[in-house]
C-alpha positions as CSV (number, residue, x, y, z in Angstrom):
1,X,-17.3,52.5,-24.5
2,X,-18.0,49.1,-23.3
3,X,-17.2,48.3,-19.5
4,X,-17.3,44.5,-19.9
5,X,-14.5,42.6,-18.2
6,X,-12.8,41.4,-20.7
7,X,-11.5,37.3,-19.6
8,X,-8.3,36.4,-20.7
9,X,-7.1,32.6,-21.4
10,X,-4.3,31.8,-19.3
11,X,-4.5,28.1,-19.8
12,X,-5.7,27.2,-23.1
13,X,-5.4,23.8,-24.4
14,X,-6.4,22.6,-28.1
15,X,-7.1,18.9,-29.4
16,X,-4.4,17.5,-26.8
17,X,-3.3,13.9,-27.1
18,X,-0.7,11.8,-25.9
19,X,0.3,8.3,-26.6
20,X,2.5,5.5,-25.8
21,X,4.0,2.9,-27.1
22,X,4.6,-0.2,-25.1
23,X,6.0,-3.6,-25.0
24,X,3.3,-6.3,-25.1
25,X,4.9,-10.3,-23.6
26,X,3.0,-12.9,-22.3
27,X,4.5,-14.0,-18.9
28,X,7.0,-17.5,-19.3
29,X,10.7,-17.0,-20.8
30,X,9.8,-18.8,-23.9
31,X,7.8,-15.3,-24.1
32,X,10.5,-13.2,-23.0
33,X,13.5,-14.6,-25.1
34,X,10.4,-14.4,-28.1
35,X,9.7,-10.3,-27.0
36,X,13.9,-9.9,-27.1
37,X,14.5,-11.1,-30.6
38,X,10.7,-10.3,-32.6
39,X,9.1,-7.3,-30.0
40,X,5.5,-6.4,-30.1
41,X,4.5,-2.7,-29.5
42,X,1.0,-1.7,-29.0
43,X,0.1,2.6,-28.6
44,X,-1.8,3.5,-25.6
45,X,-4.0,6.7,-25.8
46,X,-3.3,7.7,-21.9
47,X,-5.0,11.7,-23.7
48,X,-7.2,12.0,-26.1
49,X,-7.9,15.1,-28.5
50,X,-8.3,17.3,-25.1
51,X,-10.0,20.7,-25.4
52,X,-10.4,23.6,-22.7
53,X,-9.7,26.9,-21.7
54,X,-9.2,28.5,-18.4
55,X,-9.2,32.5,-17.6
56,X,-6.9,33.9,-15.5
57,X,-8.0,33.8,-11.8
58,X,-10.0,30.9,-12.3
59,X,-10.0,27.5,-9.7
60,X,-11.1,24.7,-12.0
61,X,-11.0,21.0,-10.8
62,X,-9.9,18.1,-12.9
63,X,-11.5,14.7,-12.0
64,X,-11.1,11.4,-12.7
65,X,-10.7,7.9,-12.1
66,X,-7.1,6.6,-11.2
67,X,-5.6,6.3,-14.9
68,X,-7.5,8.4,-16.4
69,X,-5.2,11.0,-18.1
70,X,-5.1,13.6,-15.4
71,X,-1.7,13.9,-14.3
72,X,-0.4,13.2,-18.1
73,X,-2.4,16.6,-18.9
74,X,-0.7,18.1,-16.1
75,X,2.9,17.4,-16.8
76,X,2.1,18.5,-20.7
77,X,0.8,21.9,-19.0
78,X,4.6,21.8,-17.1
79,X,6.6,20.8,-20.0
80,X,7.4,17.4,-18.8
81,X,5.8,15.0,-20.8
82,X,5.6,16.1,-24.8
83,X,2.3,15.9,-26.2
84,X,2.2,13.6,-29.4
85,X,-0.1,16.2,-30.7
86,X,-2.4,19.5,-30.3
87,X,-1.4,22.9,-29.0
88,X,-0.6,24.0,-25.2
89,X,-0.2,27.6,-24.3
90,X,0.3,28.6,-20.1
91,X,0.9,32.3,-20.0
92,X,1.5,32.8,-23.5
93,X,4.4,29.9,-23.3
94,X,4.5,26.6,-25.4
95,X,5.2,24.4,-22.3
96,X,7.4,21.9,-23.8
97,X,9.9,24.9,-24.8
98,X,10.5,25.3,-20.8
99,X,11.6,28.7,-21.2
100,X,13.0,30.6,-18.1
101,X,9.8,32.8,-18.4
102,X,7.4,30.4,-18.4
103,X,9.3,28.4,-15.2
104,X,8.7,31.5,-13.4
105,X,5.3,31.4,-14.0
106,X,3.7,28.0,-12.9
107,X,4.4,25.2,-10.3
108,X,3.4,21.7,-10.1
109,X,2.3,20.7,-6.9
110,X,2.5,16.6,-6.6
111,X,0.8,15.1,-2.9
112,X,2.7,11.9,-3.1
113,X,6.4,13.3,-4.2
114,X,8.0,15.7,-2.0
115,X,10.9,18.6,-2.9
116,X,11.8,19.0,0.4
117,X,15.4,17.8,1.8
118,X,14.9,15.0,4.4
119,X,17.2,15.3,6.9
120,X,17.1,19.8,6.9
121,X,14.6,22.0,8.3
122,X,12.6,23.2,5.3
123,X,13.7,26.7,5.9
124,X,17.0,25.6,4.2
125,X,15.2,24.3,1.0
126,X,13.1,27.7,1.2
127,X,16.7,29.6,0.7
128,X,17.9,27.2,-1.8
129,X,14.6,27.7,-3.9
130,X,14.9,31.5,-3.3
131,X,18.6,31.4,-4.9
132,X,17.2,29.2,-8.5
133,X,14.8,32.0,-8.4
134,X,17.3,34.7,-8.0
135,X,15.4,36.1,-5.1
136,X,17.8,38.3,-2.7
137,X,17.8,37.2,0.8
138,X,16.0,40.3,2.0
139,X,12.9,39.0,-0.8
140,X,13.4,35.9,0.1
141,X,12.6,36.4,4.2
142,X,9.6,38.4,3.3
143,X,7.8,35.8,1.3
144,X,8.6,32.9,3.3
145,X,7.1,35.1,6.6
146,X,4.3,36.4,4.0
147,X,3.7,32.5,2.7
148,X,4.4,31.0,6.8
149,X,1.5,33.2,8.6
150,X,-0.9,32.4,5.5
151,X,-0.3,28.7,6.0
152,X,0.0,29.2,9.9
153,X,4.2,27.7,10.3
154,X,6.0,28.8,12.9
155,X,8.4,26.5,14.6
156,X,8.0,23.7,12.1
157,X,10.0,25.7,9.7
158,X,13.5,25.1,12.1
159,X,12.8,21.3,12.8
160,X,14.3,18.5,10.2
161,X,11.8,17.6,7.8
162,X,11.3,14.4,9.2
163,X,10.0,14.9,12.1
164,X,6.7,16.7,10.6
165,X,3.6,15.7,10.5
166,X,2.0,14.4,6.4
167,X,-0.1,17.9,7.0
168,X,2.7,20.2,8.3
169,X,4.8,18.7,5.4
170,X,2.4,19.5,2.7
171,X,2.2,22.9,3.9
172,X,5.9,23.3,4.0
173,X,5.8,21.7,0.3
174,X,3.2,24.2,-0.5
175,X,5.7,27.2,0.7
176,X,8.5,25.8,-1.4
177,X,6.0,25.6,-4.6
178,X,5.0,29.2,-4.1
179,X,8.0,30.9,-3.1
180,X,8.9,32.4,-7.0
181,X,4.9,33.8,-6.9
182,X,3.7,31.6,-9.5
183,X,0.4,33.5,-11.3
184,X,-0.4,29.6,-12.5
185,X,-0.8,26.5,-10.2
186,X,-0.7,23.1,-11.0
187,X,-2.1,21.1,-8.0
188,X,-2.1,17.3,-8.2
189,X,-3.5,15.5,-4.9
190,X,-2.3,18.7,-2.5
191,X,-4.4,17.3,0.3
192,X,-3.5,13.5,-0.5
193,X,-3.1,11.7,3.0
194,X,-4.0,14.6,5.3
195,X,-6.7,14.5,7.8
196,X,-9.5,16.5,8.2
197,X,-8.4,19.3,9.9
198,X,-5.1,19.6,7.9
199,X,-7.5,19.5,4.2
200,X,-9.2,22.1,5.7
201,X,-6.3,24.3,6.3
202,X,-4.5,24.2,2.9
203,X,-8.2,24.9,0.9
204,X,-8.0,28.0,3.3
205,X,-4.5,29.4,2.6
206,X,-5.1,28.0,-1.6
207,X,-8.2,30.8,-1.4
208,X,-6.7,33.2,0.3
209,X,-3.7,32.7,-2.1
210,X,-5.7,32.3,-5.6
211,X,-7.9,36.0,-3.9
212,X,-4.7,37.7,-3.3
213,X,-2.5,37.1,-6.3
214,X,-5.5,36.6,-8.8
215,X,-3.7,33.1,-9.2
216,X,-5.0,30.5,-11.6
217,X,-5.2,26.9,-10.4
218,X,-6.0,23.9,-11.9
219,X,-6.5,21.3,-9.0
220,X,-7.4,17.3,-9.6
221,X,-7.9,15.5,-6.0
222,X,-10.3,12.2,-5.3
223,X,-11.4,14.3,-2.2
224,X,-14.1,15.9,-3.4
225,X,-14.2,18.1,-0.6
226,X,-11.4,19.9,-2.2
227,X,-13.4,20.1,-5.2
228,X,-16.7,21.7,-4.0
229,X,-15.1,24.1,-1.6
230,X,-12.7,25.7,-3.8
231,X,-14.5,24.7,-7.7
232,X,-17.3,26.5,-9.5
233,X,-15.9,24.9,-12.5
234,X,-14.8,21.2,-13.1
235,X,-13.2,19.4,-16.0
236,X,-14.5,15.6,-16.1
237,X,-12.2,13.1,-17.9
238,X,-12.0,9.2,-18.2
239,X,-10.2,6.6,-20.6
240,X,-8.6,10.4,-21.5
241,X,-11.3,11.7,-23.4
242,X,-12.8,14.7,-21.7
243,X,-16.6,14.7,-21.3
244,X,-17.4,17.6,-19.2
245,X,-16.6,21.3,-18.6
246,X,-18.8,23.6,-17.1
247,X,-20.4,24.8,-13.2
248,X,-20.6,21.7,-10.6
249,X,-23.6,22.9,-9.4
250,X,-25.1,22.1,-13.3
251,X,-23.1,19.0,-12.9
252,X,-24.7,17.9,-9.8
253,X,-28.2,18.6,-11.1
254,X,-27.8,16.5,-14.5
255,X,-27.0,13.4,-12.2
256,X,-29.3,13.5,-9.9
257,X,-32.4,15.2,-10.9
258,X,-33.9,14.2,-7.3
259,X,-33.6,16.3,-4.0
260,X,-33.0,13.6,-1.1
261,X,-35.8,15.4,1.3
262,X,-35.7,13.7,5.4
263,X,-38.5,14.4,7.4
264,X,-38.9,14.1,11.2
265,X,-43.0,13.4,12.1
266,X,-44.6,14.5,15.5
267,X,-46.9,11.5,14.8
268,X,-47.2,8.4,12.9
269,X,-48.5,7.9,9.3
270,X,-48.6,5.4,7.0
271,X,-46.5,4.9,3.9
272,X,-49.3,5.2,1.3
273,X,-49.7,8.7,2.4
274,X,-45.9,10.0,1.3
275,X,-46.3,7.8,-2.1
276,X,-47.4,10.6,-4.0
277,X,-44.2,12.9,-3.3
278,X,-41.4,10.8,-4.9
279,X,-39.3,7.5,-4.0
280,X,-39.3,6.6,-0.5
281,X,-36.1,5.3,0.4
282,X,-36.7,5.0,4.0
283,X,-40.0,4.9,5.8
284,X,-41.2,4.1,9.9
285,X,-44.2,5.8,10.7
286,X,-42.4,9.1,12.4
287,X,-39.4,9.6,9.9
288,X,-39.5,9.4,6.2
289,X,-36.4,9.5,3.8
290,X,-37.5,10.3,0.2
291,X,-36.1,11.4,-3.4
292,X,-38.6,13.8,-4.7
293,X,-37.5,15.4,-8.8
294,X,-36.2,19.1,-8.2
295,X,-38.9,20.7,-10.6
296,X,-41.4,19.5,-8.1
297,X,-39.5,20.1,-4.5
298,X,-41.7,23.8,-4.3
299,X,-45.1,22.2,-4.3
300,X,-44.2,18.9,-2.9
301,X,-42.5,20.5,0.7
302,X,-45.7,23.6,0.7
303,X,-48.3,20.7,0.3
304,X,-46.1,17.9,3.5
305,X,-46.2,20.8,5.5
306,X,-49.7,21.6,5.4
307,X,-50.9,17.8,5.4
308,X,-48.8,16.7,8.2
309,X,-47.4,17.8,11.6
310,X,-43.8,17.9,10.7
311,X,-41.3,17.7,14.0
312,X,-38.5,18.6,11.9
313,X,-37.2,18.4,8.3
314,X,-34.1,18.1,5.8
315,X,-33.8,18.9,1.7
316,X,-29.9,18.6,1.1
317,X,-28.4,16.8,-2.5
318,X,-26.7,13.8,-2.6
319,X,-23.8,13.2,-2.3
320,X,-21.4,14.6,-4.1
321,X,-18.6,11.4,-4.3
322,X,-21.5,9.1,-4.7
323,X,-23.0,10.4,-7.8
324,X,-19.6,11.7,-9.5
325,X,-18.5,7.7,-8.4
326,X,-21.7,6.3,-10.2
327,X,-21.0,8.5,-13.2
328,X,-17.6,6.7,-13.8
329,X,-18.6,3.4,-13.2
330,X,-21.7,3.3,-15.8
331,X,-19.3,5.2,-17.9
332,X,-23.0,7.2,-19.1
333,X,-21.8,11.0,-20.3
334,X,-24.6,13.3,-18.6
């Protein structure tokens, strides 16, 4: 008998479109009384003929430029938005159908729209959430005290809303989202606005959640700190065509097939001497700043340090923003 895990598609997503129509006027009101009586539609593609699948447990990142079709995919996944065609299934659900079942499934997490009631302490929304859910009151205390020590609220939960902090807000939100136990997650900009410190506390509680449910999440964020500390996977789309799916790490070697390599020197050396290694980007006698190809990093560091008396030295990638940033503005599929 075969041990093999088998994976299982929770998300699975086939030729996906959507489009619009919309009104096209020229600015004037000879152009607007001319748009009333004789209107001129053109269709825009916001998603086009999408394909992927994602296994349960999985934490996949979705980038893309602003526009690009990422949160149209996501409200198709939720059953907002319609597609014009293709097929969706979350769960074993058609999404647009927004059957009872499938609600208790999922959650859509949006950054820059809140659920939360303005003027209550969020511990009020918590019950309110818990009673759509049908969650008694005794269920209902133990997750929120479960959900408050993994994001780290205490007091915040009793104080109104508004007088939060953005980070202990989005944690609150977070809380609200998760109080049914969704197994599927739907995470648009979770970590828009928040400082450092605050990011850095809801990627924390979204591991520890995603490693103790077996939760899948689908996560699309322009801080791509969010991506490369919670993604293995990513999804790359733009113009709504999708053009990537598969490891970062892969991703991150097909656009930059250079190391960036910084070395400190005890003594000074001239520039002809490091030539030979790769492209210097930065050079003044005692500290060198180069780009040297990755199939030749081995050879190229053994042979520095035994040619010159190195104080100290540096071999990191680059980064991350800057080469997914390039990819999107020369538009060049890797």
């Amino acid at each position: 008998m075969s041990t093999e895990k088998v994976s299982m598609n929770i998300i699975s997503v086939d030729e996906l479109c959507k489009s619009y129509r919309v009104s096209v006027k020229k600015p004037g009101i000879a152009a607007t009384l001319s748009n009333f009586l004789n209107r001129q539609l053109h269709v825009v593609e916001a998603v086009k003929r999408v394909s992927f699948n994602i296994d349960q447990g999985e934490i996949v990142g979705f980038i893309g430029p602003n526009g690009a079709g990422k949160t149209t995919t996501l409200k198709m996944l939720c059953g907002l938005v319609h597609p014009t065609s293709g097929e969706v299934s979350v769960s074993g659900h058609r999404p647009k159908e927004r059957n009872r079942d499938f609600l208790q499934e999922i959650t859509l997490v949006m950054g820059q729209k809140q659920q939360l009631i303005w003027d209550l302490p969020p511990l009020d929304s918590f019950f309110v959430n818990a009673a759509v859910y049908g969650l008694t009151k005794c269920e209902a205390k133990n997750r929120i005290d479960e959900l408050a020590a993994m994001l780290d609220l205490d007091k915040e939960l009793t104080r109104p809303v508004r007088k939060l902090s953005l980070g202990q807000r989005m944690k609150a939100e977070l809380l609200a989202a998760l109080l049914h136990r969704p197994s599927v997650l739907f995470l648009d900009e979770p970590t828009l606005g928040l400082d450092v410190n605050a990011q850095s506390r809801v990627r924390k509680f979204l591991r520890q959640y995603n490693k103790r449910y077996g939760a899948t999440i689908l996560l699309t964020s322009h801080y791509m700190g969010d991506i490369t500390s919670l993604c293995s996977r990513v999804l790359l789309i733009n113009e709504g065509s999708l053009f990537y799916d598969g490891p970062l790490e892969e991703l991150t070697g097909k656009l930059s097939p250079y190391r960036s390599v910084r070395i400190e020197l005890k003594e000074p050396h001239q520039k002809s001497s490091f030539m030979q290694y790769g492209i210097l980007e930065e050079f003044d006698e005692r500290l060198v700043r180069m780009l040297i190809p990755r199939d030749e990093l081995t050879a190229a560091i053994t042979s520095i340090l035994n040619s010159f008396p190195v104080k100290d030295l540096e071999i990191c990638d680059p980064p991350i923003e800057e080469l997914i940033g390039n990819l999107f503005q020369s538009g060049i599929v890797p």
